[in-house]
N, C-alpha and C positions, 0 to 999 in steps of 0.2 A: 504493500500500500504506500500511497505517496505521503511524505514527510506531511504531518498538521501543520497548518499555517494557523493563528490563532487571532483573531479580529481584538485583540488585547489581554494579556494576559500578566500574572507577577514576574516581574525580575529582580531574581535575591543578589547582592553581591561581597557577602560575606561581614559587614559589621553587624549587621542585621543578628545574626549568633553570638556575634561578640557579652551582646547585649543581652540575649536572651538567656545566652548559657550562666551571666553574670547574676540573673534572675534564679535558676535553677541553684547558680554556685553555695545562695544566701538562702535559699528558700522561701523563697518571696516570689511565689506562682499563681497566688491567690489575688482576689480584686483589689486594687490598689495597690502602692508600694514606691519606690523613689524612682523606676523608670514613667509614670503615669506621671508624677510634679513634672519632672524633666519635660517631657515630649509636650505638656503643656504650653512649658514655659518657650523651650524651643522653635513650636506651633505659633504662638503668637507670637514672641517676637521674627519670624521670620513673613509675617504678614502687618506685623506694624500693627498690632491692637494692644490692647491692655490686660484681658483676661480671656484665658481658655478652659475647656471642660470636656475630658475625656470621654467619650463615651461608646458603648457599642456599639451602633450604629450612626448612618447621617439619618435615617428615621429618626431615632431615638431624639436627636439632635433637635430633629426640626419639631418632633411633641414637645419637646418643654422648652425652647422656643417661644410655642404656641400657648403653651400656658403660661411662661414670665410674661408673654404680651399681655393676659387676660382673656383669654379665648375662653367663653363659653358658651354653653349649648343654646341651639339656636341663631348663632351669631354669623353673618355674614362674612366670610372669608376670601379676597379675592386670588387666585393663583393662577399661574403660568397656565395652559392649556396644552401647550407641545412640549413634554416632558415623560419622564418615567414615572408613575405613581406613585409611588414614593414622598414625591412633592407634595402630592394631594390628601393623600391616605389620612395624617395623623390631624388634619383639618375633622375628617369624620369621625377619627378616635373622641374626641372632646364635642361630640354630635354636634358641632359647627355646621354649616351649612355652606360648600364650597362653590365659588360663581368661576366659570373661565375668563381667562383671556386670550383672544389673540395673540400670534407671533407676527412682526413685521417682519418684511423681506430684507432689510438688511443686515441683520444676525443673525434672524431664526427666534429671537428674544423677544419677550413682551411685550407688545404695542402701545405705546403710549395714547396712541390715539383711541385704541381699544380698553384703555385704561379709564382714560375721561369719559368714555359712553358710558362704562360701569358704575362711575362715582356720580352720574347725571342721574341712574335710576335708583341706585342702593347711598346716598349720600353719608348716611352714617356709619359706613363702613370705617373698621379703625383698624385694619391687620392685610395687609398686601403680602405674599408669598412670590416672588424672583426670581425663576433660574437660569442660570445661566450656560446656556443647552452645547455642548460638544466641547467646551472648555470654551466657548466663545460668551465675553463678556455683554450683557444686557445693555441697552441705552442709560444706565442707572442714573448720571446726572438727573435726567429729565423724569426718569420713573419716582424715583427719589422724592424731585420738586412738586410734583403731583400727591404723590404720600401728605407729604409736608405744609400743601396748602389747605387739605383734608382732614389734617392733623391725625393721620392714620400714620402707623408702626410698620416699618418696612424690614419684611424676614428676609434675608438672601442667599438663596440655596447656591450656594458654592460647592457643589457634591462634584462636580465634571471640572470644575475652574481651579482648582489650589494652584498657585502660581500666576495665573493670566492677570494684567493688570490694564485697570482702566484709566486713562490719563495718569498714567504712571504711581494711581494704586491698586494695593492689591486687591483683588476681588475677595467676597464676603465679610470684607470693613466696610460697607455702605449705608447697610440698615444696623438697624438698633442691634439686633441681632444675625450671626452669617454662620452657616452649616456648611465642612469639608466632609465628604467623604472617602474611608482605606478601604472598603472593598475591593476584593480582588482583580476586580478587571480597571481599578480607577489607575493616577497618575506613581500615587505611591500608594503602599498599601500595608495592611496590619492585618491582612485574612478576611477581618472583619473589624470593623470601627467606624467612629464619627469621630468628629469636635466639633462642640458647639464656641461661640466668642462673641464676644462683647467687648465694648470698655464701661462697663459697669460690673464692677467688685462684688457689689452685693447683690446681683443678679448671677455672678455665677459661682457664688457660695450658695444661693439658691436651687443652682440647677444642681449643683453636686450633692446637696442634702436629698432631692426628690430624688436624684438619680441612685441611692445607697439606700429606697423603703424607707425616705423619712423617716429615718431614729431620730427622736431627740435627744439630746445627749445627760443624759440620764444612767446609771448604775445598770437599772433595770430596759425593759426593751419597750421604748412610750412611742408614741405614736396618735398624731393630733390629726393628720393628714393624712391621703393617700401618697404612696412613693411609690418606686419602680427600681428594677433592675437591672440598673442602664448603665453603670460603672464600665469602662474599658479596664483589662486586665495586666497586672502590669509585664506580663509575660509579651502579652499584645502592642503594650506602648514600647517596649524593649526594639520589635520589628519596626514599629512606626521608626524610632530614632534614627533608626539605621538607614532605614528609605530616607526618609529627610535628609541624611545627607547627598542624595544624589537626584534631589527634585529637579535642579536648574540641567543636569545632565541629562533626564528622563525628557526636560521640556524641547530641550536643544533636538532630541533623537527623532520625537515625534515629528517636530516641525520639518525636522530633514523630510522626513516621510510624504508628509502635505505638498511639500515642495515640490517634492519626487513626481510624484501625483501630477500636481497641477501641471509641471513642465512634461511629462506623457501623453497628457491629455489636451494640450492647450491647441492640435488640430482639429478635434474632433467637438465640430462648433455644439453638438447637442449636449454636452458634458458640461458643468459648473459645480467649484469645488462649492464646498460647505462657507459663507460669506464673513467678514468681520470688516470693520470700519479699521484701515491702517493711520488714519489721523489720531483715534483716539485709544486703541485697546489693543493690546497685546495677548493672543490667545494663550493657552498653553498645550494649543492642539490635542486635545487627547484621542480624539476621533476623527481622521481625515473621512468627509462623507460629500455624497454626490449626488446632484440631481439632473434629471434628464429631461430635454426639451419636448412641450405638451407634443404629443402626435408623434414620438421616436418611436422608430422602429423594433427599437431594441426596448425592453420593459424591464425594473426594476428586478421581477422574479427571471428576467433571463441570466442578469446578471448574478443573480446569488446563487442560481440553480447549477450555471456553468463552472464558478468556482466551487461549488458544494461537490460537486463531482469529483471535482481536481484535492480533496478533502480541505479546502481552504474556506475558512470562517470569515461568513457578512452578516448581518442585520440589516434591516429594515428601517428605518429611521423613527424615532415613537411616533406609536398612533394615539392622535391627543385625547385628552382627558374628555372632551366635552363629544367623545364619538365614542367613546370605551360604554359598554352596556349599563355598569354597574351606577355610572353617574349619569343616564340616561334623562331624570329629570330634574338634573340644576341647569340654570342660567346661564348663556355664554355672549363672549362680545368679540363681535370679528373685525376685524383691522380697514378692512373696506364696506362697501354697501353691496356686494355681490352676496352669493347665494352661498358660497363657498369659502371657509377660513383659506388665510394663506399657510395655516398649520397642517391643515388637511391636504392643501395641494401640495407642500414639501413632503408630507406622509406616501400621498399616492406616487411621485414622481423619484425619492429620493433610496438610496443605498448606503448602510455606513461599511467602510473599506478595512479591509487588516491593517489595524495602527500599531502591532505589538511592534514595542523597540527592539526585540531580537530578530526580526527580519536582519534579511540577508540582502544585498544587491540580488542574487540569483532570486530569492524570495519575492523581490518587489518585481523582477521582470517577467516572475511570471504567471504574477498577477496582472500586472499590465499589458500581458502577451495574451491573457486569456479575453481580459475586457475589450483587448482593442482588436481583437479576433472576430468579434458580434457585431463590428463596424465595418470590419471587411467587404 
């Protein structure tokens, strides 16, 4: 069988055990411990915020998030619409009531314009959810200023983005509160984890108490509140640390990739890679993806099914929240006055491409050899 190509996958490079083993050496395997402070501390400061909060997940992250905002039931919620669910999910955990937005064509990212239709019908909305889809940064100045004239709380899911920056900051410092995700297939990774950040101290002394079953700190086991068990492990922040050292390397690999890409593809006029604004945002590529021109010959599932063959891994580009079954009857707001989102048409049109950093020059050609084969 032909080697797996993997549409993104972990790469360890050795300090990653350094850390871990150092975990094992003291026996310090369990929830918390001195690599969880560190990866915090190192997390934020290498994003320019003031406080972080490890946690299990970038879910985990973005529910209590949702609750330091004040999220409660019944409450209007407005979120990204072309995304993973994940973005959306923990809005229904706290039976919120989540509205879409639109993506504008030139990031893929939440529509401003589609933003202001939302706050003209729901005006008391006070909690905006962000993401920033492919490691490509959101219009945020402008989503931000919207938030802000609203006086609504801006969440910014940085789950695809750790590193990309917008007018030269880092993405998930925007909103009051910003969620990374370490899942396996993200930029860097811990198996499994989030961080939540703020610069508010006692909001993420907050998040760290829910995140550990709200104990109070009591002899005995009190409990005034609901909590959760959302602590990242420090076995887990031990991997984080290690990744972290190799983020701006991981960022460097990818964008070679995009590159690669775009200059392969840059005859073939039905092709357009995945968009970002080079005046103001610096992606951190983690996903090079592609869309194809309306009426191409060649269709999205041709292209996945030919390298699927070849056993080389694609996806689909997310199919939005405001067409997924589950959230069939909330509210959505589309970017123009047509009949159709611009999230839906990058959905029907687009492809994400093998972005693993361990590609090979031979790897990418022939992947490239395969796609531009269908053009033939």
């Amino acid at each position: 069988m032909n080697k797996r190509i993997y549409l993104s996958c972990p790469t360890m490079h050795g300090e990653e055990l350094k850390f871990v083993n150092e975990a094992f050496d003291t026996n310090w395997v369990a929830p918390l411990g001195p690599h969880v402070n560190a990866f915090e501390k190192e997390l934020a400061s290498y994003v320019g915020i003031g406080h972080a909060a490890a946690l299990s997940a970038g879910t985990a992250a973005l529910h209590l998030a949702l609750k330091l905002a004040g999220v409660k039931a019944g409450d209007v919620v407005f979120s990204s619409s072309l995304t993973f669910s994940a973005t959306c999910n923990p809005i229904c955990y706290e039976k919120a009531i989540p509205v879409f937005i639109d993506s504008e064509p030139d990031t893929w990212n939440m529509s401003p314009e589609a933003l202001k239709k939302a706050f003209a019908k729901y005006p008391d909305t006070r909690v905006v959810v962000v993401a920033n889809l492919y490691g490509v940064p959101a219009k945020l100045d402008e989503i931000k200023a919207i938030c802000d004239s609203h006086g609504a709380i801006l969440i910014e899911d940085a789950a695809e983005s750790l590193g990309a920056t917008y007018k030269g900051k880092q993405t998930g410092t925007f909103g009051k509160y910003g969620i990374f995700s370490f899942n396996g297939n993200k930029i860097i990774t811990t198996s499994g984890g989030g961080m939540l950040v703020s610069e508010s101290e006692e909001d993420m002394k907050k998040a760290r108490f829910l995140s550990t079953q709200a104990r109070e700190p009591e002899r005995h086991y009190e409990h005034k509140e609901i909590g959760y068990n959302y602590r990242m492990s420090n076995v887990l922040a031990g991997i984080g640390r290690g990744q972290l050292l190799h983020l701006e390397e991981h960022i460097a690999k990818k964008k070679e990739i995009y590159e690669t890409y775009k200059k392969a593809f840059a005859d073939i006029q039905e092709i357009t890679m995945n968009p970002f604004d080079k005046e103001t945002s610096k992606p951190n590529y983690w996903l090079s993806c592609i869309t194809l021109a309306e009426g191409c010959k060649v269709t999205p599932l041709d292209i996945m099914v030919a390298l699927e063959q070849e056993n080389i891994e694609s996806r689909p580009i997310w199919k939005p929240m405001h067409l997924q079954p589950v959230f069939a009857e909330c509210d959505s707001f589309f970017h123009g006055d047509g009949e159709m989102s611009v999230g839906e048409d990058i959905f029907n049109r687009g492809v994400c491409l093998p972005s693993d950093i361990k590609n090979t020059k031979e790897d990418m050609d022939k992947i490239i050899g395969i796609i531009k084969g269908l053009f033939a």
